[in-house]
Structure formats: C-alpha cells, structure tokens
BADREN-652808 format. One record per residue (C-alpha): residue in one letter; x, y, z. Coordinates in nm, 3 decimals. Example, Ala and Ser with C-alpha at 12.3 -4.5 7.8 and 13.67 -1.06 7.14 Angstrom:
{atom 'a', {1.230, -0.450, 0.780}}
{atom 's', {1.367, -0.106, 0.714}}
***
This chain:
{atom 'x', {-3.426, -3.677, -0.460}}
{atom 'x', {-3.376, -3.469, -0.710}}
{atom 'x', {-3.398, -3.061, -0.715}}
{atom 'x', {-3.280, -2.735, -0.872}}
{atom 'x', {-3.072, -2.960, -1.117}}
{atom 'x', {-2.950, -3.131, -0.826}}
{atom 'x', {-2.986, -3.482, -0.747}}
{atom 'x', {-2.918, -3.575, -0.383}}
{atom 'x', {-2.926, -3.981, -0.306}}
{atom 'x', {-2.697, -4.094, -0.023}}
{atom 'x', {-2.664, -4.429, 0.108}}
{atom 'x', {-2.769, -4.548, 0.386}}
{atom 'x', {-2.467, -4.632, 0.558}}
{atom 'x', {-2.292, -4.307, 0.510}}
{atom 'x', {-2.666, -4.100, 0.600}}
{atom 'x', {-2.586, -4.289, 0.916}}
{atom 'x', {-2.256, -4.269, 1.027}}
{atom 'x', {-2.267, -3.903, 0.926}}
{atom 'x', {-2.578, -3.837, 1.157}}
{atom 'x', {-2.430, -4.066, 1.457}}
{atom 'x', {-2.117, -3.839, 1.433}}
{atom 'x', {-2.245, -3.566, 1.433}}
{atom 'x', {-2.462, -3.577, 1.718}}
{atom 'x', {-2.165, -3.720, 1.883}}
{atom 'x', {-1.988, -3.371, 1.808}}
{atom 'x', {-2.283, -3.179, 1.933}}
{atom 'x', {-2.291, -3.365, 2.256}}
{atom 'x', {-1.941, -3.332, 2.331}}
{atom 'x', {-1.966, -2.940, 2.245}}
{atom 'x', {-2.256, -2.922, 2.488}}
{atom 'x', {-2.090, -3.118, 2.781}}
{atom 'x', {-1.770, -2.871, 2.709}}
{atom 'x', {-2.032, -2.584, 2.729}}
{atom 'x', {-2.137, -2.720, 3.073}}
{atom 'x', {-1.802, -2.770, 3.217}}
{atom 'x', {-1.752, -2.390, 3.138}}
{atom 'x', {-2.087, -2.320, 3.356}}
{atom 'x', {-1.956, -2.548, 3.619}}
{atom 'x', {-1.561, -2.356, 3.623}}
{atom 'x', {-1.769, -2.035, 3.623}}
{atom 'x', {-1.980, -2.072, 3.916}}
{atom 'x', {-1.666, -2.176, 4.100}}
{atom 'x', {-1.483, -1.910, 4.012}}
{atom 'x', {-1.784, -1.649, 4.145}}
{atom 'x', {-1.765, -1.829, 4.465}}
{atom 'x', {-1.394, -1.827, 4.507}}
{atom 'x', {-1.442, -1.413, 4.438}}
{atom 'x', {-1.774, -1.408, 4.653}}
{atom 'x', {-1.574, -1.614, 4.961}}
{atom 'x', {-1.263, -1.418, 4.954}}
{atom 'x', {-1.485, -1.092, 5.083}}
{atom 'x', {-1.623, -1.231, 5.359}}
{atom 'x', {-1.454, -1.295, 5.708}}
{atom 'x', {-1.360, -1.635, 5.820}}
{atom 'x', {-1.632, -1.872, 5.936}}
{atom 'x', {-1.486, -2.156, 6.252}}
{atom 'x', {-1.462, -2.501, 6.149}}
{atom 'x', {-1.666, -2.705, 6.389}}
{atom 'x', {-1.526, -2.963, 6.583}}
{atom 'x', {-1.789, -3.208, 6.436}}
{atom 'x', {-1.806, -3.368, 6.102}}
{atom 'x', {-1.865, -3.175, 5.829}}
{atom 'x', {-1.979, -3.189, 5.522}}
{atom 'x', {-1.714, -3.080, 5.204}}
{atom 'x', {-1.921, -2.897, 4.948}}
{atom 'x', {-2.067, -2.701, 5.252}}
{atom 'x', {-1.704, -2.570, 5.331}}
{atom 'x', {-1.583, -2.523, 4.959}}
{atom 'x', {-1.355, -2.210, 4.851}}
{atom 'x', {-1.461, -2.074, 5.212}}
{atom 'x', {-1.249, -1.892, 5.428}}
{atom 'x', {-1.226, -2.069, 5.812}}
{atom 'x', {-1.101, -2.086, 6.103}}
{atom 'x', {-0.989, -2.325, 6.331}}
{atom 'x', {-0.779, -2.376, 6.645}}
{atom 'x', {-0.541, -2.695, 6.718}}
{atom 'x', {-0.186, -2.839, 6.772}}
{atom 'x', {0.011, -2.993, 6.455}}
{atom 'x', {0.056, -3.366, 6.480}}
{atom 'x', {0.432, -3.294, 6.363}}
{atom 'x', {0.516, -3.664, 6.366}}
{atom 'x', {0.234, -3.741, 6.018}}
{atom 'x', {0.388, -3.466, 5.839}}
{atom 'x', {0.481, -3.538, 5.439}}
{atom 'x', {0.613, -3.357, 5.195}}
{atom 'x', {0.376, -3.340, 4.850}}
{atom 'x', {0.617, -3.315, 4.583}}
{atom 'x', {0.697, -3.136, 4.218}}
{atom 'x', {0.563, -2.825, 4.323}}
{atom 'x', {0.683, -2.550, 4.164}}
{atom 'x', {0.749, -2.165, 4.333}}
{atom 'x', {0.868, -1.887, 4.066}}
{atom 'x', {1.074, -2.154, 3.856}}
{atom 'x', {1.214, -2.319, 4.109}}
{atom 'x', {1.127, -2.657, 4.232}}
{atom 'x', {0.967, -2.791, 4.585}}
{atom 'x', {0.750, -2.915, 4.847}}
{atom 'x', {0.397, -2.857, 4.991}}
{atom 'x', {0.447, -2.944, 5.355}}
{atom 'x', {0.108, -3.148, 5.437}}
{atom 'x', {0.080, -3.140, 5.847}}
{atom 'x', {-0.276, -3.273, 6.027}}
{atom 'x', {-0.366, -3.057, 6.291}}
{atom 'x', {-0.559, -3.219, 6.593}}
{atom 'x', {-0.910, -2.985, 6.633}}
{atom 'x', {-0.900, -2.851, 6.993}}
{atom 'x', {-1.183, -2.969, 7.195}}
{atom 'x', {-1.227, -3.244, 6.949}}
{atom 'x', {-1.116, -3.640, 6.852}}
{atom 'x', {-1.122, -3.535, 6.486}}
{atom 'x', {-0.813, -3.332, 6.256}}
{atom 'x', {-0.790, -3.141, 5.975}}
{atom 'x', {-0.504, -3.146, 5.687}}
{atom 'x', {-0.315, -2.825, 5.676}}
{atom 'x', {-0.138, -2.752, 5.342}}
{atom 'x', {0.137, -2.517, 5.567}}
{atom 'x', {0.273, -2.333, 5.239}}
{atom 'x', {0.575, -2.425, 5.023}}
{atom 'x', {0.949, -2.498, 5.043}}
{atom 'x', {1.262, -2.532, 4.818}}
{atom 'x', {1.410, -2.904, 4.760}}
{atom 'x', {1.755, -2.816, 4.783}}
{atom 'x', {2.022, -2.944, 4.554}}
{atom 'x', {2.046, -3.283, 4.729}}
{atom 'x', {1.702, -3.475, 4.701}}
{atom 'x', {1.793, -3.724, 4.873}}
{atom 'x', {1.777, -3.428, 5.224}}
{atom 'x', {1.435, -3.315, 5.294}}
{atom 'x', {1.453, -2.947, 5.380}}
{atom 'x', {1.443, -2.915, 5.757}}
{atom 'x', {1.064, -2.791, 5.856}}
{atom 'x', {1.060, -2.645, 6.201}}
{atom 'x', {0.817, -2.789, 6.446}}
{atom 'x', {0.532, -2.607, 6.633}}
{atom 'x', {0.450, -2.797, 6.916}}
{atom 'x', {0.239, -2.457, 7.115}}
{atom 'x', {-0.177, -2.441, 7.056}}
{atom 'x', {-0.211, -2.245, 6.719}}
{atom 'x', {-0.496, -2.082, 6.521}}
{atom 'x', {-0.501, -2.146, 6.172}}
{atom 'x', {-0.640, -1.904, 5.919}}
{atom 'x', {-0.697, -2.050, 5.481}}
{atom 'x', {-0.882, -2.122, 5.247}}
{atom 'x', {-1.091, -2.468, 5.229}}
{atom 'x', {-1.006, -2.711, 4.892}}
{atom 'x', {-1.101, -2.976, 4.821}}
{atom 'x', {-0.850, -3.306, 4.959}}
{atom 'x', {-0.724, -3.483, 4.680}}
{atom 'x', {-0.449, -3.318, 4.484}}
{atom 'x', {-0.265, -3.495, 4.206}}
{atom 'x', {0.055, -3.452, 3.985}}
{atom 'x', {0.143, -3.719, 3.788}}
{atom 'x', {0.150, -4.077, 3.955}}
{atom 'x', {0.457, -4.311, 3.927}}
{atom 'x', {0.290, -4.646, 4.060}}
{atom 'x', {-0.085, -4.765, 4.235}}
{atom 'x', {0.138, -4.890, 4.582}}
{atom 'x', {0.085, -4.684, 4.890}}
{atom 'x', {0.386, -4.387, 4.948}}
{atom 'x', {0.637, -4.612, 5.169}}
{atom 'x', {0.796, -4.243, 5.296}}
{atom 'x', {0.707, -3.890, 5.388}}
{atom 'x', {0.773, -3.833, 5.039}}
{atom 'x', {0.435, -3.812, 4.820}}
{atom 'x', {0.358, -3.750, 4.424}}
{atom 'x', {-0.019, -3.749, 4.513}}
{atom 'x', {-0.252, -3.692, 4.829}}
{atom 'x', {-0.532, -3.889, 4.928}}
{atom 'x', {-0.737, -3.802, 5.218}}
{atom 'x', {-0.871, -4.168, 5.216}}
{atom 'x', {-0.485, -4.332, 5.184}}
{atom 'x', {-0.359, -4.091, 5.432}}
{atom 'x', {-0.625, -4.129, 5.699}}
{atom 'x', {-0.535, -4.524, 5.663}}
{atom 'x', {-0.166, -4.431, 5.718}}
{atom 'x', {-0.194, -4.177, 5.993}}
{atom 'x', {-0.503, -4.369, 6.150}}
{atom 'x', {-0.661, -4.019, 6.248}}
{atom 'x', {-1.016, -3.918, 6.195}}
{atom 'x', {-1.003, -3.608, 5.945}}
{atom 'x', {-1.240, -3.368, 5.839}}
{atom 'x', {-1.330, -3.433, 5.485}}
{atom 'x', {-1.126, -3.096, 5.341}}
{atom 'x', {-0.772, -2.949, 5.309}}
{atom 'x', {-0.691, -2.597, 5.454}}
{atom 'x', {-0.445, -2.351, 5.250}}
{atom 'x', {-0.307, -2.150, 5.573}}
{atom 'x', {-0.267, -1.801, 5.505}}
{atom 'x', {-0.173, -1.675, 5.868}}
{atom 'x', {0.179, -1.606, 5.926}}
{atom 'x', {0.387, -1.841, 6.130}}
{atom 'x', {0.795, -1.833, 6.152}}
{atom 'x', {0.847, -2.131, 5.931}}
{atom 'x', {1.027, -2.081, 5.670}}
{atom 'x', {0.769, -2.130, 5.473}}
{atom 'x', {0.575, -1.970, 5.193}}
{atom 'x', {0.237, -1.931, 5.125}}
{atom 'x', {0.160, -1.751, 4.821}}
{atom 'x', {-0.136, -1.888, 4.716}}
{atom 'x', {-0.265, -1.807, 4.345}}
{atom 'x', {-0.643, -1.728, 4.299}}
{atom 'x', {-0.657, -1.917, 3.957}}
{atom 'x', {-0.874, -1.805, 3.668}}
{atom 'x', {-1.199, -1.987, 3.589}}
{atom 'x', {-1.038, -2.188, 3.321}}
{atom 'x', {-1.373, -2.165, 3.116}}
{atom 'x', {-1.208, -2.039, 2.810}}
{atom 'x', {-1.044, -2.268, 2.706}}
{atom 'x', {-1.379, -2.572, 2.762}}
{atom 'x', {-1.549, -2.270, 2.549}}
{atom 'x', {-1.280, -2.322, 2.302}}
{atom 'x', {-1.314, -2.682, 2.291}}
{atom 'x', {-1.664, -2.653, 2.243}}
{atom 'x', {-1.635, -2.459, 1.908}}
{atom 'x', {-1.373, -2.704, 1.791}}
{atom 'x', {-1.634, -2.993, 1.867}}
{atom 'x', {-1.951, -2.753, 1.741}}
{atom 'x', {-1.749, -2.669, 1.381}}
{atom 'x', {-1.614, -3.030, 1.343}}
{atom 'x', {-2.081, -3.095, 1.357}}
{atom 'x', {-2.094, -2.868, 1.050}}
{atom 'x', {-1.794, -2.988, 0.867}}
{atom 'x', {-1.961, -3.384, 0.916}}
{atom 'x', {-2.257, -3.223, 0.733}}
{atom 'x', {-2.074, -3.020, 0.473}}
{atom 'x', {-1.892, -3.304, 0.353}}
{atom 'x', {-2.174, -3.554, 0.364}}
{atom 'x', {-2.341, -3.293, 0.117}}
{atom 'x', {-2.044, -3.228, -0.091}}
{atom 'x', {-1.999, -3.600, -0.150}}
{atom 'x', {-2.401, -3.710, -0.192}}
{atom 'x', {-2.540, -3.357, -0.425}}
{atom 'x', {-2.433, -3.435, -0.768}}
{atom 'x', {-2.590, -3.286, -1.130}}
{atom 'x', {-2.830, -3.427, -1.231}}
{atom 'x', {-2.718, -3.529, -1.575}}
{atom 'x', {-2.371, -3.634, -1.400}}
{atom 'x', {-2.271, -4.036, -1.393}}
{atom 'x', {-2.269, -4.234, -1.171}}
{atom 'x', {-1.957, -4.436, -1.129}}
***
C-alpha cells in the first residue's frame, strides 16, 4: 500500500505477532483495570462496615462473603489447648506472632477462629512467648476476614507444631477436628493478655493495579509504533 510518498507492506508474520501482542497488552491492562474496581469496592465496604454497630454471629453455619469486612459479635470459651502461633508478623519493626485461638460458639457444636492480636518473639525462638489462658465465658468483639492468611511457605507438609508460616481453615479444622465457621475474627475488645491488637485499616491498593494497567496500555501503543516504524518506508527507498 502505498500513500503520501509512503509505502506501507508488512509481512504477514510480523502483522501477526504484532496484533496478537497487542491485544494481549490490552487484555492484561483491562483485567488490571478490573482488579482496581474489585480493591475499590472492598475498600468502600471496609469504610461503610466500620460505621455501623456489631451484628451477632449465629450459632449456625454461615456463609463467608455474607460476613465480609463486617463488624460481629459473638459469645464463647477459647479452646486454649488448639492455640498456634502464625508467624513473621511484624509490629512497629519488631518481629512476632499472631496468636490464632478457636473459640467454641456458646449454645452451639460449631467454633470460630479468633486472631487474639499480636506478640513479640523474644530473643530466643526456640521459647514461645507465654500467652495467658482465659478459661471464663467471654464476648468477643472484631472484624470478620477472610480465613486463609499467607506469608511465604517453606514446604507443602502439614505444620508438625503450634508454630505456623501459613493458616488454613481447611488444614486446621483437620488438625483441631472442630467444626468452624467459614471466617476469621480480628478481636478488637480489650482483654488482659498481653496482647496487642492494633489492627491497620489498609488502603485500597488500587493504585498501584491502575499503574500496572498504564504500563500494560503504553507497552499496546509502543507494539504498534514500532510495527509502523519498521513496515512505512519511502517510497523510492530499497528494499534490502
């Protein structure tokens, strides 16, 4: 094709890599653009929940994405004896433990997982930080997340101690043998523990899958710009 003193004839092959990769770019920009829509919307819940008092979890099963980012209620005595400690978490530089306890639903067969808050390793690892046991009825106040949390993972074998990288609601209900509720509870109530709970509302995150998206979106128009710098020649130039 030839125009303008321009002639334009790529080949084939390059007419359709170029187009394959650049849709490819434009569909990862767009699935980055959604995943900013999805952080958003969580965010606005998180803020919308946080206003409004705290709803009792039923003693009955209950459906997750029903109890997301809500604050609840609920009323029980801590199985002390399935407690574990999640590690690498970190508290104002220093490292630590989120103490994971079930707590048995009063009136109920079924338990819920409790994250109880956070506590310093110590300078020894090989002592767990003693975590004081409350054996009395308590009400539990927090915020509902969702029950799988993961750091980094050292090995696929079940955690052999009370020691964990990663928490599974599925691997711990087969190592506890209770019937939990399909969530995990951040307790905010205060309880003489030791313990801290200073829970961060994070940001929405959507900044930087926005930022992705325009890295994804520009390299689209740089496929095209080269194509066209390397197929529009002169017309009176040669062809080598």
């Amino acid at each position: 094709m030839v125009a303008f003193g321009y002639r334009f004839e790529p080949k084939m092959w390059t007419t359709i890599v170029t187009m394959i990769s650049f849709l490819i770019f434009v569909e990862l920009g767009k699935w980055q653009l959604s995943r900013a829509d999805e952080k958003n919307i969580r965010h606005e819940l998180l803020e919308q929940y946080s206003n409004q008092p705290a709803i009792k979890l039923p003693d009955a099963l209950v459906k997750f994405e029903e109890f997301q980012y809500r604050e609840i209620e609920v009323e029980g005595e801590f199985q002390n004896e399935h407690t574990i400690f999640l590690d690498n978490k970190i508290h104002l530089g220093r490292a630590g433990y989120h103490i994971i306890t079930p707590l048995k639903i009063v009136n109920s067969q079924m338990s819920v997982v409790i994250n109880r808050g956070w506590i310093a390793t110590g300078y020894d690892r090989t002592i767990l930080p003693a975590i004081p046991e409350i054996k009395e009825k308590i009400r539990i106040t927090g915020t509902v997340i969702s029950p799988e949390i993961k750091t980094f993972k050292l090995s696929d074998d079940s955690p052999t101690s009370v020691v964990w990288n990663n928490f599974s609601l599925q691997q711990y209900q087969k190592v506890t043998g209770l019937e939990m509720q399909p969530l995990l509870v951040l307790q905010k109530n205060k309880v003489e523990d030791g313990l801290i709970r200073e829970w961060s509302r994070p940001e929405s995150g959507a900044s930087k899958n926005i930022g992705y998206a325009v890295q994804w979106f520009s390299l689209a128009v740089t496929t095209i710009i080269i194509f066209l710098a390397l197929n529009v020649k002169r017309k009176n130039s040669k062809i080598k």
